[in-house]
C-alpha atoms as an extended CHARMM CRD file, in Angstrom:
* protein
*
       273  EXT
         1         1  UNK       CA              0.0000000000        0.0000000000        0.0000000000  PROA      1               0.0000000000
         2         2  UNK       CA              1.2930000000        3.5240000000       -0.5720000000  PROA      2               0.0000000000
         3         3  UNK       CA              1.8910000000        6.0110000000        1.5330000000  PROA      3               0.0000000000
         4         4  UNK       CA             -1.3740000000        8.3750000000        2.3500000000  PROA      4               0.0000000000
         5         5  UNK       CA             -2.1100000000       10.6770000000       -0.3240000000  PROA      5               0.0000000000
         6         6  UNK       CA             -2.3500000000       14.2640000000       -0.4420000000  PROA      6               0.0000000000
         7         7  UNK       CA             -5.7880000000       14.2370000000       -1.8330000000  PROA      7               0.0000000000
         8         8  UNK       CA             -7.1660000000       12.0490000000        0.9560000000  PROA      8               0.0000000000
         9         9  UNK       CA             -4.6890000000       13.6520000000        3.7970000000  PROA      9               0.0000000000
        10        10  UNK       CA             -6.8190000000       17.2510000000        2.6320000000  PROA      10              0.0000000000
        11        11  UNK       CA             -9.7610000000       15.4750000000        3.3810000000  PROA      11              0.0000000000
        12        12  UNK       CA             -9.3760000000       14.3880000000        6.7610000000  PROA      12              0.0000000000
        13        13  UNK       CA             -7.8260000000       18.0630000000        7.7250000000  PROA      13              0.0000000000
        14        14  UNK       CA            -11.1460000000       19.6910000000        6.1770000000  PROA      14              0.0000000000
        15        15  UNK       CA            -13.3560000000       17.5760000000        8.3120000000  PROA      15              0.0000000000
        16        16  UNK       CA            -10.7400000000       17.9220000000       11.8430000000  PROA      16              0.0000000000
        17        17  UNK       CA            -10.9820000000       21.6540000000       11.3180000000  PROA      17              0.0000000000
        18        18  UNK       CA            -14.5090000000       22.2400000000       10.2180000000  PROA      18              0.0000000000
        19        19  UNK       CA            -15.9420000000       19.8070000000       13.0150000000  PROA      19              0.0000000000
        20        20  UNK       CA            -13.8110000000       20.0660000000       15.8420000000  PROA      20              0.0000000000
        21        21  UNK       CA            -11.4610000000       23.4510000000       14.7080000000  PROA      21              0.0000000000
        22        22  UNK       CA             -8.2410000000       21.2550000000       14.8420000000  PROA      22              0.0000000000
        23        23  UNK       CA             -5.7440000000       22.6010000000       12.3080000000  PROA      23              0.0000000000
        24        24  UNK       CA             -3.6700000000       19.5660000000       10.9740000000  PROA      24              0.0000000000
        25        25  UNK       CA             -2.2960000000       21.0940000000        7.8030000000  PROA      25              0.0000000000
        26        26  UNK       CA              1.1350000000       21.2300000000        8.7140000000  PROA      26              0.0000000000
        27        27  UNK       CA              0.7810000000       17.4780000000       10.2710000000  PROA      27              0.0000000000
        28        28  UNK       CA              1.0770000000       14.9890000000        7.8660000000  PROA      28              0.0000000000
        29        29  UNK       CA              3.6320000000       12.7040000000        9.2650000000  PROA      29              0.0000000000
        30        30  UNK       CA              1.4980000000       12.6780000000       12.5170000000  PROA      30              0.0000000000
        31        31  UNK       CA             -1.5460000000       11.8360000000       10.8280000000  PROA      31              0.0000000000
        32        32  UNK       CA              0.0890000000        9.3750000000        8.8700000000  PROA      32              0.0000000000
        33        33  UNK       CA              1.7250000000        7.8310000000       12.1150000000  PROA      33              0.0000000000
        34        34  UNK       CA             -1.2020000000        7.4310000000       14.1530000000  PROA      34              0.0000000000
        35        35  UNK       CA             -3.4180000000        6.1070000000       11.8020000000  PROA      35              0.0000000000
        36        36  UNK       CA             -1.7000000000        4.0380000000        9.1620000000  PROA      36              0.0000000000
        37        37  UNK       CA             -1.7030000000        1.1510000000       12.0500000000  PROA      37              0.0000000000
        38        38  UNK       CA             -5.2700000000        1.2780000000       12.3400000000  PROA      38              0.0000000000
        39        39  UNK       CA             -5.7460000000        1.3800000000        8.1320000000  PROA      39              0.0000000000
        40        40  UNK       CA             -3.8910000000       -2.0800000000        7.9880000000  PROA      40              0.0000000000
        41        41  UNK       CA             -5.1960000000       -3.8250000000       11.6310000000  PROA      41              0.0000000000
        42        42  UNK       CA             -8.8890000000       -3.1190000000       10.6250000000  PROA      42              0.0000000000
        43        43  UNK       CA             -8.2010000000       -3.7150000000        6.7370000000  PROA      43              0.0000000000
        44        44  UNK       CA             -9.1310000000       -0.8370000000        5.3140000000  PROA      44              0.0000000000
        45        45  UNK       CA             -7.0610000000       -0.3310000000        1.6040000000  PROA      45              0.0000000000
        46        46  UNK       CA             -6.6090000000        3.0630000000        2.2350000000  PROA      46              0.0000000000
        47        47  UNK       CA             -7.2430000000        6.4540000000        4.3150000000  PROA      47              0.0000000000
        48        48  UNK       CA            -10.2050000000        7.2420000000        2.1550000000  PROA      48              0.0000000000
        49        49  UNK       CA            -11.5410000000        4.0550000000        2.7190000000  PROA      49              0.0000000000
        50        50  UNK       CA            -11.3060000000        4.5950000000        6.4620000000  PROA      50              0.0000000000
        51        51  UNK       CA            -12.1220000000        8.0260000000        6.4070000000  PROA      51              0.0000000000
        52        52  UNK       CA            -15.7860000000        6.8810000000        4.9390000000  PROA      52              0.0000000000
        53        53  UNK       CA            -16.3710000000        4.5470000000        7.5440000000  PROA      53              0.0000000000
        54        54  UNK       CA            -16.0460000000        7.1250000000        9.9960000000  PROA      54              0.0000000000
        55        55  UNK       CA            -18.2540000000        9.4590000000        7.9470000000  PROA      55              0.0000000000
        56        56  UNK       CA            -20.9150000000        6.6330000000        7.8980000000  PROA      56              0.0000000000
        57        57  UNK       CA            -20.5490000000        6.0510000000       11.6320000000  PROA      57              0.0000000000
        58        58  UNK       CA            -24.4110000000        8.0560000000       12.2870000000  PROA      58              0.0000000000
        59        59  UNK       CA            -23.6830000000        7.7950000000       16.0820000000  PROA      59              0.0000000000
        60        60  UNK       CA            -20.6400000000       10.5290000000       15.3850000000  PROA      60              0.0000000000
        61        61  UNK       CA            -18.1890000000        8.0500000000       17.5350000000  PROA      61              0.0000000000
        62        62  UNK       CA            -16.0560000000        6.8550000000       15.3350000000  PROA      62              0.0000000000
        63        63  UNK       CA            -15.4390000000       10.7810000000       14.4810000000  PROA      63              0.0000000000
        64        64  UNK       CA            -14.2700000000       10.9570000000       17.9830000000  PROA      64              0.0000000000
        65        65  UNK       CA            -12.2700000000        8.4770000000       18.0430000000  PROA      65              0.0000000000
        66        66  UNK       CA            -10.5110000000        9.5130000000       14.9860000000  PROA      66              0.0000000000
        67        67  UNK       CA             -9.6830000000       13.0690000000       17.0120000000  PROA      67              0.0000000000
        68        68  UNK       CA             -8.6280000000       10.7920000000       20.1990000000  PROA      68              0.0000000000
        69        69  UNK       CA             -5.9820000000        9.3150000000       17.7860000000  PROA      69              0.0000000000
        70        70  UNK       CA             -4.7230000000       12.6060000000       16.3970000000  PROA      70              0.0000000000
        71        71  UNK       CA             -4.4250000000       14.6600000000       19.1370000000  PROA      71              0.0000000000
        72        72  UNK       CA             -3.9920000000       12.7650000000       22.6260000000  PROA      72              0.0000000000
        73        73  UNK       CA             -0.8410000000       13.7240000000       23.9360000000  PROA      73              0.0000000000
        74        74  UNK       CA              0.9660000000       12.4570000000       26.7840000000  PROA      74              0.0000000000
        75        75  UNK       CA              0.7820000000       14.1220000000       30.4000000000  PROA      75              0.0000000000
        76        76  UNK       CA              1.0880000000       13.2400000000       34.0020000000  PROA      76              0.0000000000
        77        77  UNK       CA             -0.2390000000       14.4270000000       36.9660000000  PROA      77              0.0000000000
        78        78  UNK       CA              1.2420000000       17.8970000000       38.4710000000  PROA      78              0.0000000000
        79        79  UNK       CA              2.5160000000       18.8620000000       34.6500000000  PROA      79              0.0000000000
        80        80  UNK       CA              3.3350000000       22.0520000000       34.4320000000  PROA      80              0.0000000000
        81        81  UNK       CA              3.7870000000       22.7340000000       38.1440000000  PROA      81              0.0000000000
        82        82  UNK       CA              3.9710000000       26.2460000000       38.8800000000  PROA      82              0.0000000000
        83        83  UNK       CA              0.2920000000       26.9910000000       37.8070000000  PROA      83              0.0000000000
        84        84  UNK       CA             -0.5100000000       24.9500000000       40.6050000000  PROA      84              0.0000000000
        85        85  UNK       CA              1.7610000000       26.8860000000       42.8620000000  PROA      85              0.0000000000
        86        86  UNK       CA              0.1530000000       29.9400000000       41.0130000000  PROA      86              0.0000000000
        87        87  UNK       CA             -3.3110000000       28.4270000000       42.2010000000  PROA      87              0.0000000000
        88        88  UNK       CA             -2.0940000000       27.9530000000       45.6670000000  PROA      88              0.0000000000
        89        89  UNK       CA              0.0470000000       30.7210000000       46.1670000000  PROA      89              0.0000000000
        90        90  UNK       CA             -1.8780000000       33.4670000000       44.3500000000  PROA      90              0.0000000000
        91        91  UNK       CA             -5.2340000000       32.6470000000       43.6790000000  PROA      91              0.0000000000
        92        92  UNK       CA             -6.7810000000       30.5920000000       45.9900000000  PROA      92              0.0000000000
        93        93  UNK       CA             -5.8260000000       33.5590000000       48.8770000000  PROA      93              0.0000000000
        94        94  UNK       CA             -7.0650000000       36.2830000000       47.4560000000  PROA      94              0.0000000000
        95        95  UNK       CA            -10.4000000000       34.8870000000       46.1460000000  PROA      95              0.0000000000
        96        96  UNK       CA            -11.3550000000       31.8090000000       48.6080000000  PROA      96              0.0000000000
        97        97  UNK       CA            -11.8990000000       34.6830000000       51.3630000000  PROA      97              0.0000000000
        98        98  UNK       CA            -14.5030000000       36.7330000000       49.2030000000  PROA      98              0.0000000000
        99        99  UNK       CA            -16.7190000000       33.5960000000       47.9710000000  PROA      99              0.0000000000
       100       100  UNK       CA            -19.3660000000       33.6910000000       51.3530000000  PROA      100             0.0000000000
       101       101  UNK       CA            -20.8640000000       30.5420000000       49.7190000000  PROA      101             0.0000000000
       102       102  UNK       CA            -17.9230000000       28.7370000000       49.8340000000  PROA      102             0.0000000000
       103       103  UNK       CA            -18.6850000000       27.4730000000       45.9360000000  PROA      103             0.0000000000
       104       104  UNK       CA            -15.4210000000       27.4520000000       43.9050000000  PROA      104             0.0000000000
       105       105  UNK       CA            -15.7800000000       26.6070000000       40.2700000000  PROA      105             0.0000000000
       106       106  UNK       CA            -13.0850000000       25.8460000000       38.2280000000  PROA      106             0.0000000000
       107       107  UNK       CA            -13.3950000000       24.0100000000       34.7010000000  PROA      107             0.0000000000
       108       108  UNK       CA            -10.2250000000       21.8150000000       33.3610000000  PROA      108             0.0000000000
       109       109  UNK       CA            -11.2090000000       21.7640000000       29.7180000000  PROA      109             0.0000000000
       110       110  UNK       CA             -9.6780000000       19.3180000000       27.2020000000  PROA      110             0.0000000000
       111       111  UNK       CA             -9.2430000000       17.2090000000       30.2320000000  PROA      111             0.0000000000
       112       112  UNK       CA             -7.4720000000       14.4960000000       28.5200000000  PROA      112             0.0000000000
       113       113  UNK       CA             -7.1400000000       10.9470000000       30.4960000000  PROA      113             0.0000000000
       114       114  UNK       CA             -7.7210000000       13.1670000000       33.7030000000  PROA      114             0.0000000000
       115       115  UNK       CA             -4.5770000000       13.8910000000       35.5440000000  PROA      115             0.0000000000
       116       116  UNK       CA             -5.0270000000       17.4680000000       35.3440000000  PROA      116             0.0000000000
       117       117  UNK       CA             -8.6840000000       17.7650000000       37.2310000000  PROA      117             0.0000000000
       118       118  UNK       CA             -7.6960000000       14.8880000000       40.0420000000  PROA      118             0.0000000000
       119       119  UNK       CA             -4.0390000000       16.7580000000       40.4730000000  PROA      119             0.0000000000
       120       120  UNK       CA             -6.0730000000       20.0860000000       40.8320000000  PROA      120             0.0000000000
       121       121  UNK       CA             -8.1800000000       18.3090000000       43.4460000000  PROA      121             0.0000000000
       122       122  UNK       CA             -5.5350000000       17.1860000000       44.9150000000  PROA      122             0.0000000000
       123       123  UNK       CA             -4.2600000000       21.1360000000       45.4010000000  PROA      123             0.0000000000
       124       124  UNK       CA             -7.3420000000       21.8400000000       46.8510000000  PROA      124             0.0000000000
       125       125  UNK       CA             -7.7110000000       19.2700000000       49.2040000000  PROA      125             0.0000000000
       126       126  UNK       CA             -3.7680000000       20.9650000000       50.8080000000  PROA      126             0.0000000000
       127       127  UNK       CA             -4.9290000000       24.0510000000       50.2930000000  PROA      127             0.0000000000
       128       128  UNK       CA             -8.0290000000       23.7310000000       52.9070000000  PROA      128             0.0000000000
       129       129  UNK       CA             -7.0890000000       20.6080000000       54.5370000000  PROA      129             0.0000000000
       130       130  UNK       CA             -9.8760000000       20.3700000000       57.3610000000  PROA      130             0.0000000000
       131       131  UNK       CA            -11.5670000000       22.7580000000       56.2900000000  PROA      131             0.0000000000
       132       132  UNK       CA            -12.5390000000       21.3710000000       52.9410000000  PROA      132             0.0000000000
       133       133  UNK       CA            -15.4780000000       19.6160000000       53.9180000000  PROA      133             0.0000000000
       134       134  UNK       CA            -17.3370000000       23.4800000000       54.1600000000  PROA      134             0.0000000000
       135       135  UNK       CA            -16.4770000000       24.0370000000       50.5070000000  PROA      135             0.0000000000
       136       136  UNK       CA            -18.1100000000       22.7180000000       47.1830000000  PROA      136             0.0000000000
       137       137  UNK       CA            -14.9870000000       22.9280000000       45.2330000000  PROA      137             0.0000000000
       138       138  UNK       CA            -15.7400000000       20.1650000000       42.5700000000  PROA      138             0.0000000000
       139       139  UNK       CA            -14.0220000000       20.1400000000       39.4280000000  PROA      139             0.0000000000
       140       140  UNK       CA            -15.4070000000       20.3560000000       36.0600000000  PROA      140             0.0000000000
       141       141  UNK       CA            -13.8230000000       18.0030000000       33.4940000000  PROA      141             0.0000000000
       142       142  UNK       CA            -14.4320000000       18.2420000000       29.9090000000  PROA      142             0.0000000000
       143       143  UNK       CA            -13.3940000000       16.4030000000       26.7560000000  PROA      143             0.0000000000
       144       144  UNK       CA            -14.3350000000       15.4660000000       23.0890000000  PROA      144             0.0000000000
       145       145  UNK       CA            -13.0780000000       11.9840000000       23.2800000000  PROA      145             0.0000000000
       146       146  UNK       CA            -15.2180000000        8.8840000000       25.3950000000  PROA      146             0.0000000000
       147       147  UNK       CA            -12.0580000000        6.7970000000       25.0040000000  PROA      147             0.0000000000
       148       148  UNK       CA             -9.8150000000        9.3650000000       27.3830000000  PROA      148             0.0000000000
       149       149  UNK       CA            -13.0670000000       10.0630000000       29.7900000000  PROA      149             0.0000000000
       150       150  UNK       CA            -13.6220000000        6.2310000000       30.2600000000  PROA      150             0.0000000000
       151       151  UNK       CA             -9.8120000000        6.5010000000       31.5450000000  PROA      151             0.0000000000
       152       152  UNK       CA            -10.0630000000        9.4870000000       33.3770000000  PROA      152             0.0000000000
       153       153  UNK       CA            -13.2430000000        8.0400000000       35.2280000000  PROA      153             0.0000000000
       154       154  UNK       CA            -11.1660000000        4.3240000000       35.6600000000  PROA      154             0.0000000000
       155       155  UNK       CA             -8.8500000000        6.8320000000       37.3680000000  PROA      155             0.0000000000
       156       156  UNK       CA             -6.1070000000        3.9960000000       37.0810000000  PROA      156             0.0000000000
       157       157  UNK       CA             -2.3060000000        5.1090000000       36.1830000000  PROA      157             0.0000000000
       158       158  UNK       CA              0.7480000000        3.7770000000       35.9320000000  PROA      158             0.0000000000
       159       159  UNK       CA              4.2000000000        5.0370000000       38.2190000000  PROA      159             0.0000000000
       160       160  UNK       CA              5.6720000000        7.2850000000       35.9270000000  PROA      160             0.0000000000
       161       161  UNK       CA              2.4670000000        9.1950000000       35.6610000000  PROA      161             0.0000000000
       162       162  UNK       CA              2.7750000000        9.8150000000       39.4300000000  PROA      162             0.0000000000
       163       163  UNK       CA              6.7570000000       11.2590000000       39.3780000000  PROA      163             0.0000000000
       164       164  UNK       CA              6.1630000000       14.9880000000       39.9680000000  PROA      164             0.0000000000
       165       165  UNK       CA              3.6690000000       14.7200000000       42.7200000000  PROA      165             0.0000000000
       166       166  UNK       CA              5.1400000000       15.1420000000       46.3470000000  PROA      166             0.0000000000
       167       167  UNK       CA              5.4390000000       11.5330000000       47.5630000000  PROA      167             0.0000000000
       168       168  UNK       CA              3.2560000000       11.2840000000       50.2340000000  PROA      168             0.0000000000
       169       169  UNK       CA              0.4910000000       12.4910000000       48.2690000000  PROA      169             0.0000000000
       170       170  UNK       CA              1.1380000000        9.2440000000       46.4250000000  PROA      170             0.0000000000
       171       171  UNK       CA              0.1620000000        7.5210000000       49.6270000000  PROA      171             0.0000000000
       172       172  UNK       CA             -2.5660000000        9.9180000000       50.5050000000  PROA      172             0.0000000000
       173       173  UNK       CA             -4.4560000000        9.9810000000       47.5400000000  PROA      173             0.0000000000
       174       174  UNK       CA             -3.8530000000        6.4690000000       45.6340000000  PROA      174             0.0000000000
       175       175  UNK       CA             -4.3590000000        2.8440000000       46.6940000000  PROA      175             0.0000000000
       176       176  UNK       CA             -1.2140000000        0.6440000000       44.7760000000  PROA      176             0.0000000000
       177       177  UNK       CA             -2.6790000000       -1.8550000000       42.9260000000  PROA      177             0.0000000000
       178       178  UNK       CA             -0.7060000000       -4.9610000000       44.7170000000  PROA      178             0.0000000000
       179       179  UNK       CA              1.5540000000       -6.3640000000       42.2300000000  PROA      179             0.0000000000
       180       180  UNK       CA              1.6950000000       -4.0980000000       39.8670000000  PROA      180             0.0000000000
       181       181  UNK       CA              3.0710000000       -0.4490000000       38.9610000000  PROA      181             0.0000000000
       182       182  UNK       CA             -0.4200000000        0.7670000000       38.8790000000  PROA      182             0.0000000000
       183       183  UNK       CA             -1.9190000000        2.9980000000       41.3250000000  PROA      183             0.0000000000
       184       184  UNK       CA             -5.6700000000        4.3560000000       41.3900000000  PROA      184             0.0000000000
       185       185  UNK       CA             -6.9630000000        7.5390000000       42.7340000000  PROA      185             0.0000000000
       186       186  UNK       CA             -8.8480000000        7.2910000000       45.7410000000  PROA      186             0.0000000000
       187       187  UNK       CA            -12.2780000000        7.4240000000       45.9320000000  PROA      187             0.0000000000
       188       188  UNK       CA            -12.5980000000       10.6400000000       48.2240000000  PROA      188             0.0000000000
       189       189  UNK       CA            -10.6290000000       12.7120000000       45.1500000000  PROA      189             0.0000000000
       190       190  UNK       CA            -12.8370000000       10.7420000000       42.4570000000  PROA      190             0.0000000000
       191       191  UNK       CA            -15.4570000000       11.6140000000       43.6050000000  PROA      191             0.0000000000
       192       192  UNK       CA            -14.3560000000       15.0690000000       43.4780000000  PROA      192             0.0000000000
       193       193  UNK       CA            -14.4950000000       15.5730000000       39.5870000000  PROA      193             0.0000000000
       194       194  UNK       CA            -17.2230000000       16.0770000000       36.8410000000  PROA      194             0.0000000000
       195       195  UNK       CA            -16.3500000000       14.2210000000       34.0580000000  PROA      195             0.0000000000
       196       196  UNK       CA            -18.6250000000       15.2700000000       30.7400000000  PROA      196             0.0000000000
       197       197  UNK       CA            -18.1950000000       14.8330000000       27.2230000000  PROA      197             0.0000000000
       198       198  UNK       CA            -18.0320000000       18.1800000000       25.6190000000  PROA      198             0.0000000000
       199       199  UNK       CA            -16.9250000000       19.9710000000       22.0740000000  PROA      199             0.0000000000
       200       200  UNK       CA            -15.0030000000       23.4010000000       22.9110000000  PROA      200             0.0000000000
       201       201  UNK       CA            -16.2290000000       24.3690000000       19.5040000000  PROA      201             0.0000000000
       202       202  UNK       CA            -19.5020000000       24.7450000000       20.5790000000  PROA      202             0.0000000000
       203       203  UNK       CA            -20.5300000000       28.4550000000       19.9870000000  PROA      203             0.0000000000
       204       204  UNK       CA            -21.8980000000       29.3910000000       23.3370000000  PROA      204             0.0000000000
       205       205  UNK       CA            -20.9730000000       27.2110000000       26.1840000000  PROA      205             0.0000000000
       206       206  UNK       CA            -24.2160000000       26.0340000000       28.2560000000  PROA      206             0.0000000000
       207       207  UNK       CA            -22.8970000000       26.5930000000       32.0520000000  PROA      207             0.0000000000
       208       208  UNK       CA            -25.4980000000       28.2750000000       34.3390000000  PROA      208             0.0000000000
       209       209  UNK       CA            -22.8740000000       29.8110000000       36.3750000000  PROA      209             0.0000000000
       210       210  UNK       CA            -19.6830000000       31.3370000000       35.5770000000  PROA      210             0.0000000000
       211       211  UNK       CA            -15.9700000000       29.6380000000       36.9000000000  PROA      211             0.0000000000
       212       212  UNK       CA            -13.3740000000       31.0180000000       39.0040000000  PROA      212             0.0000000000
       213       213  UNK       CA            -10.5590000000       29.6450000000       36.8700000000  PROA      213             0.0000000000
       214       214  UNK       CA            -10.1780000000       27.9060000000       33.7550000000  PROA      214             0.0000000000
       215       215  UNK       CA             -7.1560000000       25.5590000000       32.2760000000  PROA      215             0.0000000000
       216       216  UNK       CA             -7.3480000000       24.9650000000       28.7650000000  PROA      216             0.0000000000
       217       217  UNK       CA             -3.7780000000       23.5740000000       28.6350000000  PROA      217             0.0000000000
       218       218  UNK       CA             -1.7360000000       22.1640000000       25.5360000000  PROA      218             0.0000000000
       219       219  UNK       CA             -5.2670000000       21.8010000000       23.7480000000  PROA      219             0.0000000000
       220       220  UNK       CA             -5.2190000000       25.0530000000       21.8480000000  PROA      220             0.0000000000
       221       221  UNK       CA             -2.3210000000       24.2180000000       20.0290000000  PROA      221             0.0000000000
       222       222  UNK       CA             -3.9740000000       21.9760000000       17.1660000000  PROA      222             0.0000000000
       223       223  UNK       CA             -6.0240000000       25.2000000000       16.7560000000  PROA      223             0.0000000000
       224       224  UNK       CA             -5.7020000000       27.7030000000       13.7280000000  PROA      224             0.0000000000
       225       225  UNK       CA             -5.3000000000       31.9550000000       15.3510000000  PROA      225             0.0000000000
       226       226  UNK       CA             -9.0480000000       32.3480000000       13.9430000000  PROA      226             0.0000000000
       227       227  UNK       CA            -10.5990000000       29.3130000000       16.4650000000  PROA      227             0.0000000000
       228       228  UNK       CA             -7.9260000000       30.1920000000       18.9620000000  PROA      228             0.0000000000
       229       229  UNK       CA             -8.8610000000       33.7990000000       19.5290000000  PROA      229             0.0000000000
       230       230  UNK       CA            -12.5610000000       33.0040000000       19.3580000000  PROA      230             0.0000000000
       231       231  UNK       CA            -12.4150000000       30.0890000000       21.7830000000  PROA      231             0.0000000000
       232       232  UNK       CA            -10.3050000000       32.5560000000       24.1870000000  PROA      232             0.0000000000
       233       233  UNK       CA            -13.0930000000       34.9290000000       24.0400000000  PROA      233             0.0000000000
       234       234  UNK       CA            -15.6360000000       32.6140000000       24.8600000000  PROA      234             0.0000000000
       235       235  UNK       CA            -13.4940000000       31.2230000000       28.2610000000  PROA      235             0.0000000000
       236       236  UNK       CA            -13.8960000000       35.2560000000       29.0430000000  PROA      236             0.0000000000
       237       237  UNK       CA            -17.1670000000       34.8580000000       28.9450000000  PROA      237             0.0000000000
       238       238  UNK       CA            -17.2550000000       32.1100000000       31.1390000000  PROA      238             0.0000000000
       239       239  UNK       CA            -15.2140000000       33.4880000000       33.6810000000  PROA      239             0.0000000000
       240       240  UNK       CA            -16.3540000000       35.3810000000       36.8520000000  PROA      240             0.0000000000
       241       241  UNK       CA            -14.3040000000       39.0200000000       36.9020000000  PROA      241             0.0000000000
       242       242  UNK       CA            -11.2460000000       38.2450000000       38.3590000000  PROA      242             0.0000000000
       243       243  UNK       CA            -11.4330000000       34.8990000000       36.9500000000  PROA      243             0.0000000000
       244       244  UNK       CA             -7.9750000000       33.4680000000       35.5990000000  PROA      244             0.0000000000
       245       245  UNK       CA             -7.0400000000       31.3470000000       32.7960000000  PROA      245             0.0000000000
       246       246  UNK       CA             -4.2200000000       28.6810000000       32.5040000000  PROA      246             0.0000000000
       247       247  UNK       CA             -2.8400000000       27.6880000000       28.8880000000  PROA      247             0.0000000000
       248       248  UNK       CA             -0.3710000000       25.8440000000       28.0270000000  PROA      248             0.0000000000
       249       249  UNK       CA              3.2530000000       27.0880000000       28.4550000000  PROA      249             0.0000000000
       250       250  UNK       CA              4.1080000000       26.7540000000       25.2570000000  PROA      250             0.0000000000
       251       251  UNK       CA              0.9290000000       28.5980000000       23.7510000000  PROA      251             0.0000000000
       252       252  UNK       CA              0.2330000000       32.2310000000       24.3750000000  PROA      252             0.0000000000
       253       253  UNK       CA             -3.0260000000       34.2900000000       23.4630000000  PROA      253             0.0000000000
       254       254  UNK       CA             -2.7690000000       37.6670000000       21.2210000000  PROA      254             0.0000000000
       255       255  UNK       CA             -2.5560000000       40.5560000000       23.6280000000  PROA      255             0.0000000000
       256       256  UNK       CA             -4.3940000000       42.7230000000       20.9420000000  PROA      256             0.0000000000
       257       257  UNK       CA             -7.2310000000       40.6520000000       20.0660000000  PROA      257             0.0000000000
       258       258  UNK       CA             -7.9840000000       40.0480000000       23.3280000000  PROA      258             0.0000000000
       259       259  UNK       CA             -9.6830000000       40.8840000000       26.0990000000  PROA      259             0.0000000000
       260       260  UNK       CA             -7.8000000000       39.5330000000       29.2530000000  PROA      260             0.0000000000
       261       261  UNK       CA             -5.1560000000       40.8760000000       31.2700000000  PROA      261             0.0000000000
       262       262  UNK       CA             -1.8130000000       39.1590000000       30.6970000000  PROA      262             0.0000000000
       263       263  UNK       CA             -0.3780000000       37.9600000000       33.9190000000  PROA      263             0.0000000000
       264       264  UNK       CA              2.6470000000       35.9270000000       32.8800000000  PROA      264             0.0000000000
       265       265  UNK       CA              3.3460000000       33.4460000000       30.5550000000  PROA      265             0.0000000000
       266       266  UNK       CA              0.4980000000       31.3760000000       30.2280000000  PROA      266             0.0000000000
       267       267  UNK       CA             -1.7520000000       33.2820000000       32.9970000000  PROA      267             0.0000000000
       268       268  UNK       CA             -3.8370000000       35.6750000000       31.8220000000  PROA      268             0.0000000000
       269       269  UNK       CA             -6.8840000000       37.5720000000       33.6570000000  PROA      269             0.0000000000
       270       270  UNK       CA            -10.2370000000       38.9620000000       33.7440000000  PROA      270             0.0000000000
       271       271  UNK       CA            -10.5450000000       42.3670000000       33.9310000000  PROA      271             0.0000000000
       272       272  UNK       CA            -13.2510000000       43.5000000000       37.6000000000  PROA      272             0.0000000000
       273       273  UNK       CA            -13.5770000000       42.2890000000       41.2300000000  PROA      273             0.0000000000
């Protein structure tokens, strides 16, 4: 079989960034790596072949699966530490003591396979220690893909996932699967986190009440400017004033086509209380 063509590679990026906004122009050899393995275990002759079976696929699943496969990335709890030090050091200070209900909302969106929402937990949970039981601080944890929200919710990960966390939150908050490297997140934390399927490209964002803080982190990347700075605007929206979002450290938003503050790198703002 040849290598994926052009024609049908054009395809498959039309349909990623009309459906879900994902811009895969400039990703060829990815695409071709992570699916040409499913193209020859399933028997399909070639990407167009596969590409209408997941067009036929009614239920849209198979469409979600085929964004699970280009765009899961690898992560690990406590990744990109210091916006949880941010959280703690910064954040949770100044705002916990002007909430009077004692309801924190915060939103992890693109959750992934859920190490960022049980890690933030996990903050939380330090941060108030006894105290915690007075606040409803659950998490909200979104994603497109009901492959890497079955794993979040299995809540099941292997050692290496676990490296950056302090150690004795590794006892604390995980029961060791006996004989294996795998350790599983408690039920107190579990319990915890929201996990719902949901598209970021939706144009208005159905959430009664309006978060605290947001971390869209390493998601926006796959995104063109046009659905980045439009997506940013809507997590504005979202956001109580004061609210803060989280990207990725390696992404940044536009300072002049937007309308949050810039903290630092990756932190930005909403303008009010």
């Amino acid at each position: 079989m040849d290598k994926i063509k052009r024609d049908e590679f054009m395809r498959v990026v039309t349909y990623m960034r009309e459906q879900y906004g994902i811009n895969l122009e400039q990703k060829q050899t990815l695409v071709e790596g992570r699916l040409w393995s499913v193209i020859q275990k399933h028997g399909f002759k070639s990407l167009d072949e596969y590409f209408e079976f997941v067009l036929a696929d009614k239920t849209g699943e198979e469409g979600k699966i085929l964004v699970t496969r280009l765009t899961t990335n690898y992560t690990y709890f406590m990744r990109e530490d210091q916006h949880y030090k941010f959280l703690t050091d910064r954040i949770l200070p100044a705002l916990t003591p002007k909430l009077r209900d004692k309801d924190l909302r915060i939103w992890s969106a693109g959750c992934s396979s859920g190490e960022e929402p049980y890690t933030t937990v996990m903050v939380l949970d330090n941060y108030f220690g006894h105290a915690k039981s007075e606040w409803d601080c659950k998490v909200l944890a979104t994603d497109i893909s009901p492959q890497v929200l079955q794993m979040a919710q299995e809540a099941m990960y292997s050692e290496d996932k676990l490296k950056n966390l302090p150690p004795e939150w590794k006892k604390r908050y995980f029961n060791h699967v006996k004989g294996t490297d795998i350790f599983q997140v408690k039920p107190a934390i579990q319990n915890e986190v929201i996990f719902r399927s949901f598209n970021l490209m939706e144009k208005t964002f159905p959430f009664k009440r309006k978060f605290h803080v947001i971390f869209c982190r390493n998601v926006m990347i796959y995104f063109n400017k046009e659905t980045r700075d439009a997506l940013v605007e809507r997590y504005y929206d979202a956001l109580e004033p004061g609210g803060h979002l989280f990207i990725g450290l390696s992404e940044t938003v536009s300072k002049t086509d937007t309308r949050f503050t810039f903290v630092q790198p990756s932190v930005y703002r909403k303008g009010g209380a």
